[in-house]
TORLOFI-925996 format. One record per residue: residue in three letters; x, y, z of N, C-alpha, C in turn. Coordinates in steps of 0.05 Angstrom, whole numbers, plus 32768, in hexadecimal, padded with zeros to 4 digits. Layout:
# TORLOFI-925996
AlaXYZXYZXYZ;...
END
This chain:
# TORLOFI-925996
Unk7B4E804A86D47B55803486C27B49803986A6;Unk7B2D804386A67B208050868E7B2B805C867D;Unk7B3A8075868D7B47808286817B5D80838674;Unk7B76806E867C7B7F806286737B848057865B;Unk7B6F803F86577B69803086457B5C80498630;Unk7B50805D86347B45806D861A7B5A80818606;Unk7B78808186207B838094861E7B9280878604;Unk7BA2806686157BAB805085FF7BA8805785E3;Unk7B82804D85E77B78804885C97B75805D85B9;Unk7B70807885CA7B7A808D85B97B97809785AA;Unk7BA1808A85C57BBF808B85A97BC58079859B;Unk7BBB805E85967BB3804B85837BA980588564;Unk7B99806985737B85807285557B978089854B;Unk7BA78097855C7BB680B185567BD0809E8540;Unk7BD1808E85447BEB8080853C7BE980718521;Unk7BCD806085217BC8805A85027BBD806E84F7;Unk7BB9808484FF7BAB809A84E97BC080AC84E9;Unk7BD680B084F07BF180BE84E57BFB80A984D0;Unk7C01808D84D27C07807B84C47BFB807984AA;Unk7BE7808084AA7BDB807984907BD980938484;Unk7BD980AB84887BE180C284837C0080CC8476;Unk7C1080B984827C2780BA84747C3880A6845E;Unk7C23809684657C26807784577C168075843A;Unk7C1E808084247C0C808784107C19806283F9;Unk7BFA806083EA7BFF805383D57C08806183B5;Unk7C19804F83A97C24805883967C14804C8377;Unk7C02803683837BFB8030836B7BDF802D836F;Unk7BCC802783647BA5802B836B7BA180198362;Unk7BAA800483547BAA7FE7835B7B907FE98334;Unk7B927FF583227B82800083107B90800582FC;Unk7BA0801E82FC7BB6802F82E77BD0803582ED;Unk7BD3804682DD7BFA803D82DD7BF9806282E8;Unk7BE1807282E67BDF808A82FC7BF780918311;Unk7C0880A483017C2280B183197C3C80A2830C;Unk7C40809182F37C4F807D82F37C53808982D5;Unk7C6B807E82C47C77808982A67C80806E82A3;Unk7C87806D82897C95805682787C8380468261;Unk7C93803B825D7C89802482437C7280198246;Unk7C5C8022824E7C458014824F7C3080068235;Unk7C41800D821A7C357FFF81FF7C427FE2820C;Unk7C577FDE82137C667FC682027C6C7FB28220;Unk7C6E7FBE823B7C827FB9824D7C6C7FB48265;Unk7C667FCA82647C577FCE827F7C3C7FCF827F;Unk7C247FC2829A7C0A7FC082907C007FBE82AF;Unk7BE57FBE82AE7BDC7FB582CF7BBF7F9A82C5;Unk7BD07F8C82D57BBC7F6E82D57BB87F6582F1;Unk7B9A7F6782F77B8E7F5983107B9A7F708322;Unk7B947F86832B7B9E7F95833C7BC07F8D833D;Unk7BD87F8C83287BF07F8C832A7C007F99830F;Unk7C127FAA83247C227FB083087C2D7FA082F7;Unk7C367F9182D77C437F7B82CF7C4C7F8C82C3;Unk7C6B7F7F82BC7C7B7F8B82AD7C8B7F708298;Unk7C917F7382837C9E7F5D827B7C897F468266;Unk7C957F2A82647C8B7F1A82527C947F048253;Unk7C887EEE82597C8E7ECD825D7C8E7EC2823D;Unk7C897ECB822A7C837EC482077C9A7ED181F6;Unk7C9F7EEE81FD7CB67EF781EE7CD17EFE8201;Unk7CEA7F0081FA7D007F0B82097CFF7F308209;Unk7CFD7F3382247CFF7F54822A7D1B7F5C8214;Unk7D1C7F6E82077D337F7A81F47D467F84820A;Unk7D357F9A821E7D4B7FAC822E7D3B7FA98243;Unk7D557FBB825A7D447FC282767D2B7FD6826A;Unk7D107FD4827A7D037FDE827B7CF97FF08295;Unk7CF28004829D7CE5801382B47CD8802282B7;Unk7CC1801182CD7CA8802C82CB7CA9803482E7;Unk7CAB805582E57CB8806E82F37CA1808682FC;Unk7CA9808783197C94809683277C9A80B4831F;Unk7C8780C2831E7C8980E183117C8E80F1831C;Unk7C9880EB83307CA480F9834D7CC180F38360;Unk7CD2810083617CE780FD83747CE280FA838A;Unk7CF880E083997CE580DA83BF7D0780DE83C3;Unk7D0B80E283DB7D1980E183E37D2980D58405;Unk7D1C80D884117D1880C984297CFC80B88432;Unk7D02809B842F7CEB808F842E7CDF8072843C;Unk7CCC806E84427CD4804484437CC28047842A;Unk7CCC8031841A7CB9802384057CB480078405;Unk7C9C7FFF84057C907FDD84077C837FDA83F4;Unk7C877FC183E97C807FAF83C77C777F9483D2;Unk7C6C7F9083C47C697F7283BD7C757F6283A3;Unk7C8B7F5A839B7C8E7F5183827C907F2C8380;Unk7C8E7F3283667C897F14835B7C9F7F0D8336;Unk7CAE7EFE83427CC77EFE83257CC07EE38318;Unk7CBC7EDB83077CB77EC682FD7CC47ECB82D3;Unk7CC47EB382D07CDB7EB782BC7CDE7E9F82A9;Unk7CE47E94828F7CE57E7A82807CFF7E7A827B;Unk7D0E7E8D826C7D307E8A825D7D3D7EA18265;Unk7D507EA282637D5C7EBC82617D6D7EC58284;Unk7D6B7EDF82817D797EEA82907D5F7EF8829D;Unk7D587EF682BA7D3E7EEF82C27D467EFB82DB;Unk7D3A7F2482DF7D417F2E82FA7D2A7F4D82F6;Unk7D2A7F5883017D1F7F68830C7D267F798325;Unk7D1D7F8D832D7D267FA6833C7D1B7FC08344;Unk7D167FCC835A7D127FE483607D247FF58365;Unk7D23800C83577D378022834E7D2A80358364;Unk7D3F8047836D7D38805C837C7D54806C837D;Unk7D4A808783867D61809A837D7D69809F836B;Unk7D5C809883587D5A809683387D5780A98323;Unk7D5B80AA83107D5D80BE83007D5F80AC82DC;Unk7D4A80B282CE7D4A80A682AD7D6680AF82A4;Unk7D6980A382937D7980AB82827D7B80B38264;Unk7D8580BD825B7D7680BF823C7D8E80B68224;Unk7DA180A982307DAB809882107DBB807D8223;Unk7DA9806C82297D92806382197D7C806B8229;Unk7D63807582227D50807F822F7D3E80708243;Unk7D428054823E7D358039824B7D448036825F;Unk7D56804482687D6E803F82807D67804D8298;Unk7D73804B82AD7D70805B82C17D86806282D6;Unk7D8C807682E47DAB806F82F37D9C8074830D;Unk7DA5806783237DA5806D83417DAA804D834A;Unk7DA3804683667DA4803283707D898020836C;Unk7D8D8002836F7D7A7FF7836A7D807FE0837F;Unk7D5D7FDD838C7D5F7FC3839B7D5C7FAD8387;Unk7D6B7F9E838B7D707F8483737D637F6A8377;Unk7D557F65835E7D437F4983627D427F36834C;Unk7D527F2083537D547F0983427D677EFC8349;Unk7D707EE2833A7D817ED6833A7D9E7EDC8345;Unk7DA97ED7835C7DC47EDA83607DC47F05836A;Unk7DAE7F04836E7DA67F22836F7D977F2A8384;Unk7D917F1583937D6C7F1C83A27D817F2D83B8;Unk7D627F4383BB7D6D7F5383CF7D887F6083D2;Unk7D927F6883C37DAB7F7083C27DAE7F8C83B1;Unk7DC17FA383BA7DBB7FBE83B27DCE7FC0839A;Unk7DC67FC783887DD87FC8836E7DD27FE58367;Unk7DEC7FED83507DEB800883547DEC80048332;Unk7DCD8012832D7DD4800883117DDC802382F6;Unk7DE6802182E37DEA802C82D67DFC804C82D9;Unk7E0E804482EF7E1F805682FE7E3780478308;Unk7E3B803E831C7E52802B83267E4B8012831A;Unk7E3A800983137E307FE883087E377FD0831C;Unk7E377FCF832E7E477FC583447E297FC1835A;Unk7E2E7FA583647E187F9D837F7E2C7FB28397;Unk7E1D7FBD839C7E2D7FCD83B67E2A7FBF83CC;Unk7E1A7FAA83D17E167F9983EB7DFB7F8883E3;Unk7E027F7183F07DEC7F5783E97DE97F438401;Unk7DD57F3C84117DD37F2684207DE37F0C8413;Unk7DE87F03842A7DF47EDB84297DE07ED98414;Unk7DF37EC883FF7DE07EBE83EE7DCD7E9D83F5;Unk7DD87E90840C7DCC7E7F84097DB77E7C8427;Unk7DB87E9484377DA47E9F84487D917EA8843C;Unk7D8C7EBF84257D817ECD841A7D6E7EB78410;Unk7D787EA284077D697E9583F87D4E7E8E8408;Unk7D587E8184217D3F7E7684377D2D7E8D843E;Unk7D337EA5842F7D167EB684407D0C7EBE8428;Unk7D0E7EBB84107D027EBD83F57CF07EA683E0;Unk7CCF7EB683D77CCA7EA383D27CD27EA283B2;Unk7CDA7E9483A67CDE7E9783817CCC7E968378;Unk7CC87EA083687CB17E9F834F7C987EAB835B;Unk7C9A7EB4837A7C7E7EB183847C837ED18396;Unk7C6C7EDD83997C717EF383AC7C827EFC83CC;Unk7C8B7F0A83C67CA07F1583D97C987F2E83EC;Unk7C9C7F3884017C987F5B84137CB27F618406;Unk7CB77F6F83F57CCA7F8183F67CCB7F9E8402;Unk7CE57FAE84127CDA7FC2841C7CF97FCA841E;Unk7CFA7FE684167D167FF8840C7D10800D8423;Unk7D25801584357D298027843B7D3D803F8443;Unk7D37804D842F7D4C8069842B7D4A80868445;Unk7D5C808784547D5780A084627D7680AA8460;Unk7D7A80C784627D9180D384597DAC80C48458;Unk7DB180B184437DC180A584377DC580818441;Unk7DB2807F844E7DB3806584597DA38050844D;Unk7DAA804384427D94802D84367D8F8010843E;Unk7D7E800684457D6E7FF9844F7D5F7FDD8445;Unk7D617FCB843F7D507FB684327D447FA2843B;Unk7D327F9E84387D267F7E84517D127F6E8434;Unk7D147F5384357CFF7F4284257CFA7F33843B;Unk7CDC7F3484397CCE7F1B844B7CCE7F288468;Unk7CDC7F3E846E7CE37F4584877CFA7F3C8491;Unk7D0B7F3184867D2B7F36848B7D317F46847D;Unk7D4B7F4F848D7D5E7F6584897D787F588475;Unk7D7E7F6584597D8C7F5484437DA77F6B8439;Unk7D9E7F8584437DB27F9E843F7DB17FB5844B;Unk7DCA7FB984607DC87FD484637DE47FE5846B;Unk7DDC7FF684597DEF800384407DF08025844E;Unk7E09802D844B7E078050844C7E148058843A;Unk7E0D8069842C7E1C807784147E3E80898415;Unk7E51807C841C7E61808B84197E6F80A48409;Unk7E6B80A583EB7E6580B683D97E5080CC83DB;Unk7E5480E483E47E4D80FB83E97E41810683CD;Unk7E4A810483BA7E3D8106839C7E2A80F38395;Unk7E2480DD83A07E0F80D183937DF780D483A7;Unk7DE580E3838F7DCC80EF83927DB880DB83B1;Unk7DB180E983BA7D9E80DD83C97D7C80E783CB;Unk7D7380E683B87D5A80F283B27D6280E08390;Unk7D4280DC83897D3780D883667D1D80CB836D;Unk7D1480C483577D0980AF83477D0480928352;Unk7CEB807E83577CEE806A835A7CE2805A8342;Unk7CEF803E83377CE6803483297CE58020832F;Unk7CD1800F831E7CCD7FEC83177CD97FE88303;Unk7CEB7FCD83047D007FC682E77CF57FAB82DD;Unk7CF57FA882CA7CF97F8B82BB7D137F8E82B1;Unk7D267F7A82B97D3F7F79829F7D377F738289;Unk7D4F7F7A827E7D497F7082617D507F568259;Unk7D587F46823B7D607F2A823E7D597F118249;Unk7D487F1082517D2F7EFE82547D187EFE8255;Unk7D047EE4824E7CED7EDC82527CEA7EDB826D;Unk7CDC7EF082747CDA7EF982927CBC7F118297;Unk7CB37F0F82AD7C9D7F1982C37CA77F2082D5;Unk7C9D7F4382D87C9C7F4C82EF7C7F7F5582FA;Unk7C787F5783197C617F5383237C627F618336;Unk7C5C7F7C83367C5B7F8E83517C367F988361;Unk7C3B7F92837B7C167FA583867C277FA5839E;Unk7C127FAE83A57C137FC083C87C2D7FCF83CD;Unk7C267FE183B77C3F7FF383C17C38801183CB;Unk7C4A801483E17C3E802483EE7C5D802D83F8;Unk7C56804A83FD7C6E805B84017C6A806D8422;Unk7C778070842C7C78808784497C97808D8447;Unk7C8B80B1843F7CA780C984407CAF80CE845A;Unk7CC880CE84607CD180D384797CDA80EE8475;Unk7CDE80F784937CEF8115848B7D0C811C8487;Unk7D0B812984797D27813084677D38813A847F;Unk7D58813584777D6E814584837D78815F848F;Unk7D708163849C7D77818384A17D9081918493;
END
């Protein structure tokens, strides 16, 4: 029975120490370290959180701050927080992504979508422009908190995409288009056009293995 029980707990310990081995953080809760973009005007870290945006002035454009690295098969988990006074008041994580350079503040790939008439829902931005799929809007609503922090968690594995807030399941999507890229870039968005806050921590990433 000893044995047993040691064998268990040994694969207990084998299991959170692969886990956390593959489960890396993206942000150190300090600097914007591993991360690009507008950080004069847009982007900043307050109280251990990324902020993006401005409750005093209207954001001009989309804004995004962009990991310095291509992921490609992945789960990703956030914490966000959208809060907002006028305007047109949303936010987003980009993945599969790629900058763009006219206008350089842009970005193209898919994006998990956050805001208004948006929560949870996969938009494909600056390419098809089009929600490719979105939870019941008035389900979605009961597992979201507004203004107040959310689990966000995206998950991409060879062309399948994945979305849960709060721990419901809000999208899931397979890429029918053989041309659209499945590997980039992940970003944090502020839209543009409003007096609006964005609020990201605990983000943390685990790479899965790629496609044969």
């Amino acid at each position: 029975m000893k044995s047993t029980l040691l064998l268990v707990f040994l694969v207990l310990i084998i299991a959170l120490f692969g886990c956390s081995e593959s489960r890396k953080s993206l942000f150190d809760g300090e600097t914007l370290a591993g991360w690009e973009g507008d950080t004069e005007n847009t982007w900043r870290v307050e109280d251990g959180m990324i902020v993006g945006g401005s409750l005093e002035e209207t954001v001009p454009n989309n804004e995004f701050l962009v990991t310095d690295r291509n992921y490609e098969n992945f789960i990703l988990t956030l914490k966000i927080k959208l809060t907002g006074t006028e305007g047109f008041i949303n936010s987003g994580v980009q993945f599969h992504s790629k900058r763009l350079s006219n206008p350089a503040y842009e970005m193209e790939g898919y994006q998990a979508d956050w805001g208004n008439g948006y929560w949870a829902s996969l938009y494909d931005e600056s390419r098809r422009n089009v929600t490719l799929i979105a939870p019941d809007s008035a389900q979605v609503l009961s597992w979201i908190n507004i203004n107040d922090w959310n689990d966000y968690k995206v998950q991409a594995e060879n062309g399948r995409i994945q979305l849960f807030i709060n721990g419901h399941q809000t999208v899931d999507y397979t890429e029918a288009d053989q041309t659209i890229p499945q590997s980039g870039l992940i970003g944090l968005q502020i839209h543009g056009g409003g007096k609006a806050q964005v609020a990201f921590k605990d983000i943390f990433i685990e790479e899965l293995p790629q496609k044969e």
